[in-house]
Structures are given as structure tokens and as C-alpha cells.
C-alpha positions, 0 to 999 in steps of 0.5 A, spaced: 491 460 525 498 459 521 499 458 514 504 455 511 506 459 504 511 463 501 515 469 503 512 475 504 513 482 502 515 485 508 522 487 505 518 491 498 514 494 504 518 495 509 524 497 506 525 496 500 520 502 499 518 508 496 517 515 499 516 522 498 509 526 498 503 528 494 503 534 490 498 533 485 494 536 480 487 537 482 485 534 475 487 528 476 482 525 482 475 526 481 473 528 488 475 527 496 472 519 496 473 518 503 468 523 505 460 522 505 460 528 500 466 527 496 465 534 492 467 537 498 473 540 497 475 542 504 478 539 510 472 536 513 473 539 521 472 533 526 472 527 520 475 520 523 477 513 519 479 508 521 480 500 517 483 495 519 485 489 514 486 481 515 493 480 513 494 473 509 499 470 504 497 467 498 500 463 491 496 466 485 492 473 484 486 472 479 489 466 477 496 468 475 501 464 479 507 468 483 513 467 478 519 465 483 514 459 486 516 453 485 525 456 485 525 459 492 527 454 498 524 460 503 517 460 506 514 464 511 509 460 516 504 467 518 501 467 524 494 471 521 491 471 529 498 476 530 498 479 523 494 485 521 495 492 517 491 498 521 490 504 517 487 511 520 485 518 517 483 524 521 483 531 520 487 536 525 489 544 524 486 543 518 490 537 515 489 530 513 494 526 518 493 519 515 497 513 519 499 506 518 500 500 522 503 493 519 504 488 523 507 481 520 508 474 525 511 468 524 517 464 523 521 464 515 522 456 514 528 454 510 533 448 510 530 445 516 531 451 521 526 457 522 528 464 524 522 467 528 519 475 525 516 480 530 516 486 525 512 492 526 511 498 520 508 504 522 507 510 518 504 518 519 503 522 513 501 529 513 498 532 507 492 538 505 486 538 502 484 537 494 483 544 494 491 544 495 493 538 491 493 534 497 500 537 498 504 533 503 507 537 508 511 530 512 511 523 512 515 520 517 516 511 516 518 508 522 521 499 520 523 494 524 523 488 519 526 481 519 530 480 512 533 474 508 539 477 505 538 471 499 532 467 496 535 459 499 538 462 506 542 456 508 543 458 516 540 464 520 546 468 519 543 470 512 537 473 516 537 481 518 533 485 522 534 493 521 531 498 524 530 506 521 526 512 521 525 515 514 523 522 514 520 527 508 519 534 509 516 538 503 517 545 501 514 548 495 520 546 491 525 541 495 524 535 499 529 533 505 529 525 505 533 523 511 534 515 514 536 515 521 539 508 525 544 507 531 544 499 528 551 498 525 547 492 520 542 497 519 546 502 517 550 498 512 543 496 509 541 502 508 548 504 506 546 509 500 543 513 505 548 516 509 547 523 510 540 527 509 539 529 502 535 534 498 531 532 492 530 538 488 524 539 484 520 533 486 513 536 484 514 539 477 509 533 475 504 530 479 507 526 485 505 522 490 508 518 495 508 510 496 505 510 503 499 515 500 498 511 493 493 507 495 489 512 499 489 517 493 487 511 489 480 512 491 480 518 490 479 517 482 473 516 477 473 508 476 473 508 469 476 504 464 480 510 461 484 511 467 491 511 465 495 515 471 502 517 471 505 520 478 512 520 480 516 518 487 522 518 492 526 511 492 527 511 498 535 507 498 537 513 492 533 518 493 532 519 485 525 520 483 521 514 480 515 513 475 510 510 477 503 508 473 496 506 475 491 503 471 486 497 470 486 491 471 483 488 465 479 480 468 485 476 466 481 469 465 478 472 458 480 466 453 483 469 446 475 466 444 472 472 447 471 479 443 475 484 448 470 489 450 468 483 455 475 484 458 473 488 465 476 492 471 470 491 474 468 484 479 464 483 484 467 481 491 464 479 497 467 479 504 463 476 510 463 477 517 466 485 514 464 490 519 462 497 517 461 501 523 455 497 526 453 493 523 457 486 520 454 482 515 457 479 508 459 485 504 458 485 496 462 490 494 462 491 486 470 493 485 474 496 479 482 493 480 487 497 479 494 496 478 499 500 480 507 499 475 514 501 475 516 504 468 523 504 465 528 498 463 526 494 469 518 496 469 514 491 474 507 491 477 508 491 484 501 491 487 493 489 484 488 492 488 480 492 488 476 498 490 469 499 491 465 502 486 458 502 490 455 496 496 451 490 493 445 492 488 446 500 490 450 500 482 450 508 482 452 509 490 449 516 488 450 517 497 457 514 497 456 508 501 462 505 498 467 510 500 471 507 494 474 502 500 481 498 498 477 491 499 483 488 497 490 488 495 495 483 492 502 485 493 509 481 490 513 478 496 520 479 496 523 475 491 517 475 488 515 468 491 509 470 493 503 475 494 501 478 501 494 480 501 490 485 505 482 484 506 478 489 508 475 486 515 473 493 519 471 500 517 470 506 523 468 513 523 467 513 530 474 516 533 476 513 540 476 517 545 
């Protein structure tokens, strides 16, 4: 099935994309919620997950419409059979090794042509426990991305494809960022980013990296007062960025309604959702997060729903809900739509 829509995120995710690693104070997350006992503050030996995503394109996120909609002359047709973003969490020697594949398929319509898009993402974290901060150790990225290189492209000339290896590697005080490629386009991309450079002191505050954000996002007590505030590495300077994440407030409430209806909280439901061995519809109650840059050009970049607890189960007093990431909505490049990810499949059995 193909879905006409606009450009997807592949270049905010791929490329234009925010690394480093976790260094956190323990007092910001409120246990291990992937785990069926989130207090257990140990690497759990032999602990497997593993979530597969639907990847599709959408307009609007709660009703807010993406800004650059009706200006951008670029589409993107997504082949949502080929499409797909996998995520992988296990332990091993005693550490956490999170992995990730997006895999986006399709064609960029523009102008009466179209380029074809094959890209693939893939990523492996390794970090420590909640007992260590969920310290990071390394983080290696690996992009193949098809990019426009201007929002109303006129030939397939205006269309690049780079290819790198970003890797992270932690110390107690300093991190080594380095991009590699042997591709002239891509390194003329990433031109910032010649030579390996040392981020000295990237931990003096709390710290998380772009490809463990949303993992440690479960990780917290989903509660309205939850304002959370973490630097990361950007990947193309090398500087160290602010990032927020807190609720996401119901954006239908009219000026009519007292405030306190305002809610992060919603119920939403996933059919044919699969959750080890059984597949059914899920009604996940979920608390929305947004997660914000800060500064002089402050943006949100993502809205996501974690689930909270399954169906009628309010409490969740055995962890059935593992605060999954149901669903998340990300801006496109150019801002001319959103890419979405919907929980389809959840494993806790490791493959042989």
C-alpha cells in the first residue's frame, strides 16, 4: 500500500540528527520500566525486547496541522509494506545493547518526476544500568538517506544520497565524536565534521543521547508535573544541546473549558497489536510527552504516547504496560509533514 503525503523525516532522523550518550542522575527516572520489575535496579541477565513499529505519514498530530503543508512542491509516495522501524533490547556482559532499524521505501514525487528512496538506519547503543545512571559506554549510527537538498526540487540533480558512520565513545569525563565516509557528496555534507573531536565535560548535567531518548522516556513517573531538562551532542558541531521533555497538554480543549480538563493522559487503541502471543486490539491508556529544543530557535521535534497501563488495568500494579512507546509523531524535513511510528509487535522471547 502506498500513501501519498508529504516528506518524511528521513533527514531529521538520519542526518540532521542528535547524538551522544546517557549520563544521568538516577533521580530523574523513577525505575527500569522495561523490565516486569521496574525496581530492580540491576542489569537483568538474559532480558530480551524486542518492538516492531508501522511506519506511515500523516498531515496532523491531534489536530495541529503541519506548518510548511500546503507551501512545500515535495511529496514523498511511502511504501508502508516496505517500511518499517525495529528496535531491540537485551542484555549482555552486563550491559544494556539497545539497536535500532528504520527502514523507509518509496519515491520523492516533485515537479512531475520522482526520485526512488531504499534508505536504511541503523544504530547500536551500549549503556549500564539505573544503578549507574544508565551511563553510556558507545553509540555507534550507520545512514544511507536519500535527501533533497531544497523544499521545491526542480530535477533529480537536487536530490543526494550520503552515506556515514557516526560513532560515540564515553569516557568519565570526555566523549569522542567521529563521522567517517568514503563518499565525496557525503563528505561535503557533513563538512562540519572533518576530523574526530573531543566533547569535553558532556556529562556535567544530566545527559542522554538522541538514539536513547525515547527509550528512557519510559523510564519516568507519568505525571503532570514532569518537566525534564537534559543536554546532548548535535551531531553536525559537536556542541552540546538542551533538550526538554514534558506534557503534552489535549490540544482540543476550547478557551470555554476550566484548565484543569487540560490532560496528557488518552486512551488509544491498536488493532491486530501483538504482545508476545497474543494479538488482539490493545487499549493502551497513554500520557503524551513532547520532547523540545531550547534557545533562540526552540522547536518541538517529537510528540509521543507511552503506555501508562493496558485496558481497565488503571493502576498496572504488575507492569503489563512496560510504558511502551504506542506511538510517536515526528516533524518531516522541511516541516511539511509528520512521520509516524505505531506500535505493531512486542517480544520478550530472543531468537535463537
Amino acid at each position: 500500500m502506498k500513501k501519498k503525503l508529504s516528506l518524511l523525516l528521513t533527514g531529521i532522523l538520519c542526518v540532521g540528527l542528535l547524538t551522544g550518550c546517557t549520563k544521568t542522575s538516577n533521580s530523574g527516572f523513577a525505575g527500569t520500566y522495561w523490565l516486569e520489575n521496574p525496581a530492580n535496579r540491576q542489569v537483568e541477565k538474559g532480558f530480551y525486547e524486542k518492538i516492531e513499529y508501522a511506519v506511515t505519514t500523516e498531515e496532523e498530530y491531534e489536530g495541529k496541522k503541519i506548518t510548511n503543508l500546503e507551501q512545500s512542491g515535495l511529496y514523498f509516495d511511502i511504501d508502508e509494506n516496505l517500511s518499517s522501524f525495529v528496535t531491540e533490547l537485551y542484555e549482555e556482559n552486563g550491559l544494556y545493547v539497545y539497536k535500532t532499524t528504520l527502514t523507509m521505501s518509496g519515491d520523492y514525487i516533485f515537479a512531475g518526476e520522482s526520485v526512488a528512496v531504499d534508505d536504511v538506519t541503523q544504530t547500536e547503543t551500549v549503556f549500564k544500568g539505573i544503578e549507574n545512571g544508565f551511563a553510556c559506554v558507545k553509540s555507534v549510527k550507520k545512514i544511507k538517506n536519500t535527501l533533497p537538498t531544497t523544499l521545491n526540487p526542480t530535477s533529480q540533480s537536487q536530490f543526494t544520497v550520503v552515506n556515514a558512520t557516526i560513532t560515540t565513545e564515553y569516557g568519565e569525563k570526555n566523549a569522542t565524536h567521529t563521522l567517517t565516509t568514503n563518499d565525496e557528496k557525503s563528505k561535503a555534507y557533513f563538512s562540519s565534521l572533518k576530523e574526530p573531536l573531543t566533547v569535553k565535560r558532556y556529562n556535567k548535567k544530566a545527559f542522554i543521547e538522541n538514539e536513547l531518548m525515547m527509550l528512557m522516556a519510559r523510564n519516568f513517573s507519568y505525571e503532570s508535573s514532569l518537566n525534564y531538562e537534559f543536554s546532548t551532542i548535535e551531531s553536525a558541531t559537536g556542541e552540546l544541546t538542551t533538550i526538554t521533555i514534558a506534557p503534552d497538554v489535549d490540544l482540543t480543549t476550547t478557551s470555554s473549558e476550566s484548565s484543569s480538563q487540560s490532560t496528557a493522559f488518552k486512551t488509544l487503541s491498536v488493532e491486530n497489536c501483538q504482545i508476545d502471543d497474543v494479538i488482539r486490539t490493545v487499549s493502551f491508556n497513554t500520557f503524551r510527552l513532547k520532547f523540545s529544543t531550547t534557545g533562540e530557535y526552540a522547536q518541538d521535534f517529537a510528540y509521543a504516547y507511552y503506555a501508562n497501563s493496558l485496558d481497565s488495568d488503571v493502576k498496572d500494579d504488575h507492569n503489563v504496560s512496560r510504558h511502551y512507546l504506542v506511538k510517536c509523531y515526528k516533524p518531516a524535513l522541511y516541516n511539511t509533514c509528520y512521520m509516524v511510528y505505531t506500535l505493531d509487535r512486542v517480544t520478550h522471547v530472543k531468537p535463537q
